[in-house]
Backbone as JSON, one array per atom type, in Angstrom:
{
  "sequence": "XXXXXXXXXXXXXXXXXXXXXXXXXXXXXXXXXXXXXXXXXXXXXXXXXXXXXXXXXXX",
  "N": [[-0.61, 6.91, -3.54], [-0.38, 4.24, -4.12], [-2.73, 3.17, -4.22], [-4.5, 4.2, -6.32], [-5.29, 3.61, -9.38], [-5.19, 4.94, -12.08], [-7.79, 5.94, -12.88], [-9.28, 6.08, -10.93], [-9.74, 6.0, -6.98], [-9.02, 2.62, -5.84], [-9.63, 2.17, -2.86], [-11.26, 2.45, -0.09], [-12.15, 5.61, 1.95], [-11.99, 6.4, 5.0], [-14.19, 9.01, 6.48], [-14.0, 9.36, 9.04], [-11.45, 9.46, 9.89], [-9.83, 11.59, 8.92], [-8.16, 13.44, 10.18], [-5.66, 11.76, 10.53], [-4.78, 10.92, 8.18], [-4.33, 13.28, 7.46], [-1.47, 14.11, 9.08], [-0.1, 11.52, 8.6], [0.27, 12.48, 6.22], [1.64, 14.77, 6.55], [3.81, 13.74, 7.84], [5.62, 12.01, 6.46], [5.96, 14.38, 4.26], [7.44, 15.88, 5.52], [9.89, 14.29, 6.7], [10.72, 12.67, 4.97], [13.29, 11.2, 2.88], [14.51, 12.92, 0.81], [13.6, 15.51, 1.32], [15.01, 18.6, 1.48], [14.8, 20.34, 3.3], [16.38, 22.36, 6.12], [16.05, 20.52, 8.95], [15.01, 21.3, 12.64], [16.89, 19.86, 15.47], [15.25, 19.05, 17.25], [12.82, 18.19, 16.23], [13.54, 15.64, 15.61], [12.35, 13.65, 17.68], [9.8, 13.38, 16.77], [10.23, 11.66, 14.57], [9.16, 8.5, 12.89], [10.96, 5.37, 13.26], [13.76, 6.19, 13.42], [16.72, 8.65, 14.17], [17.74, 11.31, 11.89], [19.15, 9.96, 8.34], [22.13, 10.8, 7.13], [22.07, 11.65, 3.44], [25.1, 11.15, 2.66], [25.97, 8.72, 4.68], [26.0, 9.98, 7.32], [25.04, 10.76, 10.24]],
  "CA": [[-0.67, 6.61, -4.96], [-0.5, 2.89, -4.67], [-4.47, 2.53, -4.41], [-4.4, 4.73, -7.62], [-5.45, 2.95, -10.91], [-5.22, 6.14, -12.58], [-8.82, 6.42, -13.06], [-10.11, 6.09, -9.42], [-8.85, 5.03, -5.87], [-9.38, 1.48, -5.15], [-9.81, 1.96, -1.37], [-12.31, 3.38, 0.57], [-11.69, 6.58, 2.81], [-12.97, 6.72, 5.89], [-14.36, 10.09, 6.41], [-13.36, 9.52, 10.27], [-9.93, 9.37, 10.05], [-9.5, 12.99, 8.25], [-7.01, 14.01, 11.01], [-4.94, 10.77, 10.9], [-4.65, 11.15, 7.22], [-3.59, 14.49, 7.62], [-0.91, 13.82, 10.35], [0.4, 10.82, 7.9], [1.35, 13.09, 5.4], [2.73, 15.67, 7.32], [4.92, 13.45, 8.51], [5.88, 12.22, 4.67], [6.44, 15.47, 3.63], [8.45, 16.73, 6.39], [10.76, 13.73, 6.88], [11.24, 12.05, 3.59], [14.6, 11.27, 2.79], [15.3, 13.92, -0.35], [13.71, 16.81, 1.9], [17.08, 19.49, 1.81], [15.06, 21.62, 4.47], [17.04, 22.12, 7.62], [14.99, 20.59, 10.28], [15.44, 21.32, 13.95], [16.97, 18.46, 16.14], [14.14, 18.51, 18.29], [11.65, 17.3, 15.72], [13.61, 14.11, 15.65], [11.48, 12.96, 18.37], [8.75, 12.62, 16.18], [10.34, 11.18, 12.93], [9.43, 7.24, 13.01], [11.54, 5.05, 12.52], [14.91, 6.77, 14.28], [17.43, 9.58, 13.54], [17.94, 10.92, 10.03], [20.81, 9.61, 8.08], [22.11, 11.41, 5.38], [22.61, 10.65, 1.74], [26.42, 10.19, 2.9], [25.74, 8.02, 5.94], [25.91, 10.71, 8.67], [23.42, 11.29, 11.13]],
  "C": [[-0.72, 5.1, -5.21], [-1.62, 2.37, -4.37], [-4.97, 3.54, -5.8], [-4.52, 4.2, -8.97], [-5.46, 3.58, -12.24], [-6.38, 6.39, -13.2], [-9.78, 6.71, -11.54], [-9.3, 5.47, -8.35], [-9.4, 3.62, -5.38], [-8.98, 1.17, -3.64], [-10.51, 3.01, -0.94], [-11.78, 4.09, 1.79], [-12.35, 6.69, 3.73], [-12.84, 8.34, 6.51], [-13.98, 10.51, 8.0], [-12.03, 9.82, 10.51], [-9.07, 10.55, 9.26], [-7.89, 13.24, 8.9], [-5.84, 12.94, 10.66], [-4.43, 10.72, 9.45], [-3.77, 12.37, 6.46], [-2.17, 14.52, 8.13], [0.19, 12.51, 9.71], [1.53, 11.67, 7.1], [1.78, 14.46, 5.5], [4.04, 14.71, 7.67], [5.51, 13.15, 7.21], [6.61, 13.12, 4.39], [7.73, 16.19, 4.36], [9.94, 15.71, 6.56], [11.23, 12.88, 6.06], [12.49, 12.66, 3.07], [15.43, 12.22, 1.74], [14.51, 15.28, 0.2], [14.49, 16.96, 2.5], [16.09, 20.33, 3.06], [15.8, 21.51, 5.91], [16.19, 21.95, 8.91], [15.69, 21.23, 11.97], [15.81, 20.23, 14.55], [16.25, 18.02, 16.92], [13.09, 17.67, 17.5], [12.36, 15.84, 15.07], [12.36, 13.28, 16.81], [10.47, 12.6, 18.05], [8.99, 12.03, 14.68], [10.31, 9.2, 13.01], [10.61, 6.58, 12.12], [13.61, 5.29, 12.71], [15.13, 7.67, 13.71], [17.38, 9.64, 12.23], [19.43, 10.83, 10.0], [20.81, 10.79, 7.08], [22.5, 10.86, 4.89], [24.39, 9.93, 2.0], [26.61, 9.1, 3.67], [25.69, 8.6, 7.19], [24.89, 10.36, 8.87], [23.66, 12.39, 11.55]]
}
């Protein structure tokens, strides 16, 4: 959303990079800090960036 002008995207998509685009926001969606789903501890290994914390400070 921040190439978003709210009439058009000011940045060009490269039609190569579909997968990588994809694969971005999977990761986004899955590991962003106000998703409640209960992940598995294995898919820490792919969350950049390290462990999750939680909202209290756990990990």
């Amino acid at each position: 959303m921040e190439f978003w002008d709210g009439d058009r995207l000011n940045i060009d998509i490269n039609p190569f990079k579909g997968m990588t685009y994809r694969v971005e926001l999977m990761h986004y969606l899955m590991f962003h800090p106000i998703n409640q789903a209960d992940l598995p501890d294995e898919l820490d290994l792919y969350r950049l960036g390290g462990r999750k914390i939680g909202l209290d400070g756990s990990q």
